[in-house]
C-alpha positions as CSV (number, residue, x, y, z in Angstrom):
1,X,-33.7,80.9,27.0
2,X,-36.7,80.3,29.2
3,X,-38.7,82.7,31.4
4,X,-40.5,81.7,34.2
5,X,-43.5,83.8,35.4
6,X,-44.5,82.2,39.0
7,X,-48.1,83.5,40.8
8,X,-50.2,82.7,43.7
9,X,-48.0,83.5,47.0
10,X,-49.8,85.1,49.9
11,X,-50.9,85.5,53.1
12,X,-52.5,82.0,54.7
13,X,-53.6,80.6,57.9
14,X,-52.1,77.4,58.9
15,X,-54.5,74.4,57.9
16,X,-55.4,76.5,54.5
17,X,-54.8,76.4,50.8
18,X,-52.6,77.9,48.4
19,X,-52.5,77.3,44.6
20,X,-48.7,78.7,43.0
21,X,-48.6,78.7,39.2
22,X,-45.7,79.0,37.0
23,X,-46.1,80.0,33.4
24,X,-43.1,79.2,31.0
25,X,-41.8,80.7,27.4
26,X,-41.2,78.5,24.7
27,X,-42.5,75.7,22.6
28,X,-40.9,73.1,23.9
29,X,-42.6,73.2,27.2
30,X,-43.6,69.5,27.0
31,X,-40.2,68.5,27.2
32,X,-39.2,70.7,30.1
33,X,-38.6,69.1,33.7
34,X,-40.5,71.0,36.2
35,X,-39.9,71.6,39.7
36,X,-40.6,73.7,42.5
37,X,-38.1,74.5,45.2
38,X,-38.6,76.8,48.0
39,X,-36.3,78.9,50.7
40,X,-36.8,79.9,54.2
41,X,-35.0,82.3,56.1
42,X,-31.8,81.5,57.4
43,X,-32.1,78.2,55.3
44,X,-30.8,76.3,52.3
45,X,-33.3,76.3,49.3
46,X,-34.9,73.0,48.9
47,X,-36.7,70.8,46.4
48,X,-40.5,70.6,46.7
49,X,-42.1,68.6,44.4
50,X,-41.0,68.1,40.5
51,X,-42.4,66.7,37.4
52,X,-41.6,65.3,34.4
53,X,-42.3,65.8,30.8
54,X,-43.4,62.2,31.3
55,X,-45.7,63.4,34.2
56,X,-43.6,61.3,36.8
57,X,-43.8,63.2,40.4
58,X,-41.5,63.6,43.3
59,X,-41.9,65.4,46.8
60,X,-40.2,66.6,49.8
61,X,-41.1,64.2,52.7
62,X,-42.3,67.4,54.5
63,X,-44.7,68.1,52.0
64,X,-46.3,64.6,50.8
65,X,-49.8,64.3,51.1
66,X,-50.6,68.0,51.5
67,X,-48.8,69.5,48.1
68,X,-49.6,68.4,44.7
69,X,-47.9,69.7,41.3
70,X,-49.1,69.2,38.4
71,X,-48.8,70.4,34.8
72,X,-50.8,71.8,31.6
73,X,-48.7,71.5,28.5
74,X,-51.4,73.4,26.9
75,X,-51.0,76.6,28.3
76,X,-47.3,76.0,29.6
77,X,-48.1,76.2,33.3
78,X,-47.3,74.0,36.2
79,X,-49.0,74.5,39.6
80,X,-48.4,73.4,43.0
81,X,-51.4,72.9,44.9
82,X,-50.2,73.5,48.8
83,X,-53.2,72.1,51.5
84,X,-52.9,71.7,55.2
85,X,-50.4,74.5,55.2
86,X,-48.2,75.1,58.4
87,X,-46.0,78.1,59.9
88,X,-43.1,75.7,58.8
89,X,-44.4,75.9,55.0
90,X,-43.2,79.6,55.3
91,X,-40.7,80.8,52.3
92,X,-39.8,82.1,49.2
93,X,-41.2,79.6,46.7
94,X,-39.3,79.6,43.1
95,X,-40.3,78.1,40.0
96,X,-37.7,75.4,38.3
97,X,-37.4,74.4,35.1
98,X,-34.2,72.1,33.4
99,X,-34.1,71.9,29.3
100,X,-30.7,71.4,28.2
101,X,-29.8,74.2,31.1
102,X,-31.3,75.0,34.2
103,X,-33.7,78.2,34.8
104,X,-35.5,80.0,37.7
105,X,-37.8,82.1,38.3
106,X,-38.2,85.3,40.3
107,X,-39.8,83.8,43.5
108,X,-43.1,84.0,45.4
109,X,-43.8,84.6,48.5
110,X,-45.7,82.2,51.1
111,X,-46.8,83.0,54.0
112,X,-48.2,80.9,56.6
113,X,-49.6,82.6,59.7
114,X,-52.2,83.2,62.3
């Protein structure tokens, strides 16, 4: 079983920053694919960006060139790092991860507004 702790949502402008992090049980967090996935109101959830336990990366077309996810294996976090936010960026964001069986976390949320 894996629990996923995620942090970070708020309040925003549009054209400002964000940083979510995601904290993960287990030893095995190495191994774990990460993602991060988000879902508007009214709307399907959706991939944002995942990761690897190779460190390979993937984003939404929406979101490449303003969101960036990384990992720290040492401390069993992965972050997205959200710039250039807009109004649209506005969701629920949720924490993935996939080792043997898939697991989410409790959701933040992001609010982009003026």
């Amino acid at each position: 079983q894996v629990q996923l702790e995620e942090s970070g949502g708020g309040l925003v402008q549009p054209g400002g920053s964000l940083r979510l992090s995601c904290k993960a049980s287990g030893s095995e967090f190495n191994a774990y694919t990460m993602a991060w996935y988000r879902q508007a109101p009214g709307k399907q959830r959706e991939l944002v960006a995942a990761i690897t336990s190779g460190g390979s990366t993937n984003y939404a077309d929406s979101v490449k060139g303003r969101f960036t996810i990384s990992r720290d294996n040492a401390k069993n976090t992965v972050y997205l790092q959200m710039n250039s936010l807009k109004p649209e960026d506005t969701a629920v964001y949720y924490c993935y991860a996939r080792y043997y069986l898939n697991y989410w976390g409790q959701g933040t949320q992001v609010t982009v507004s003026s």
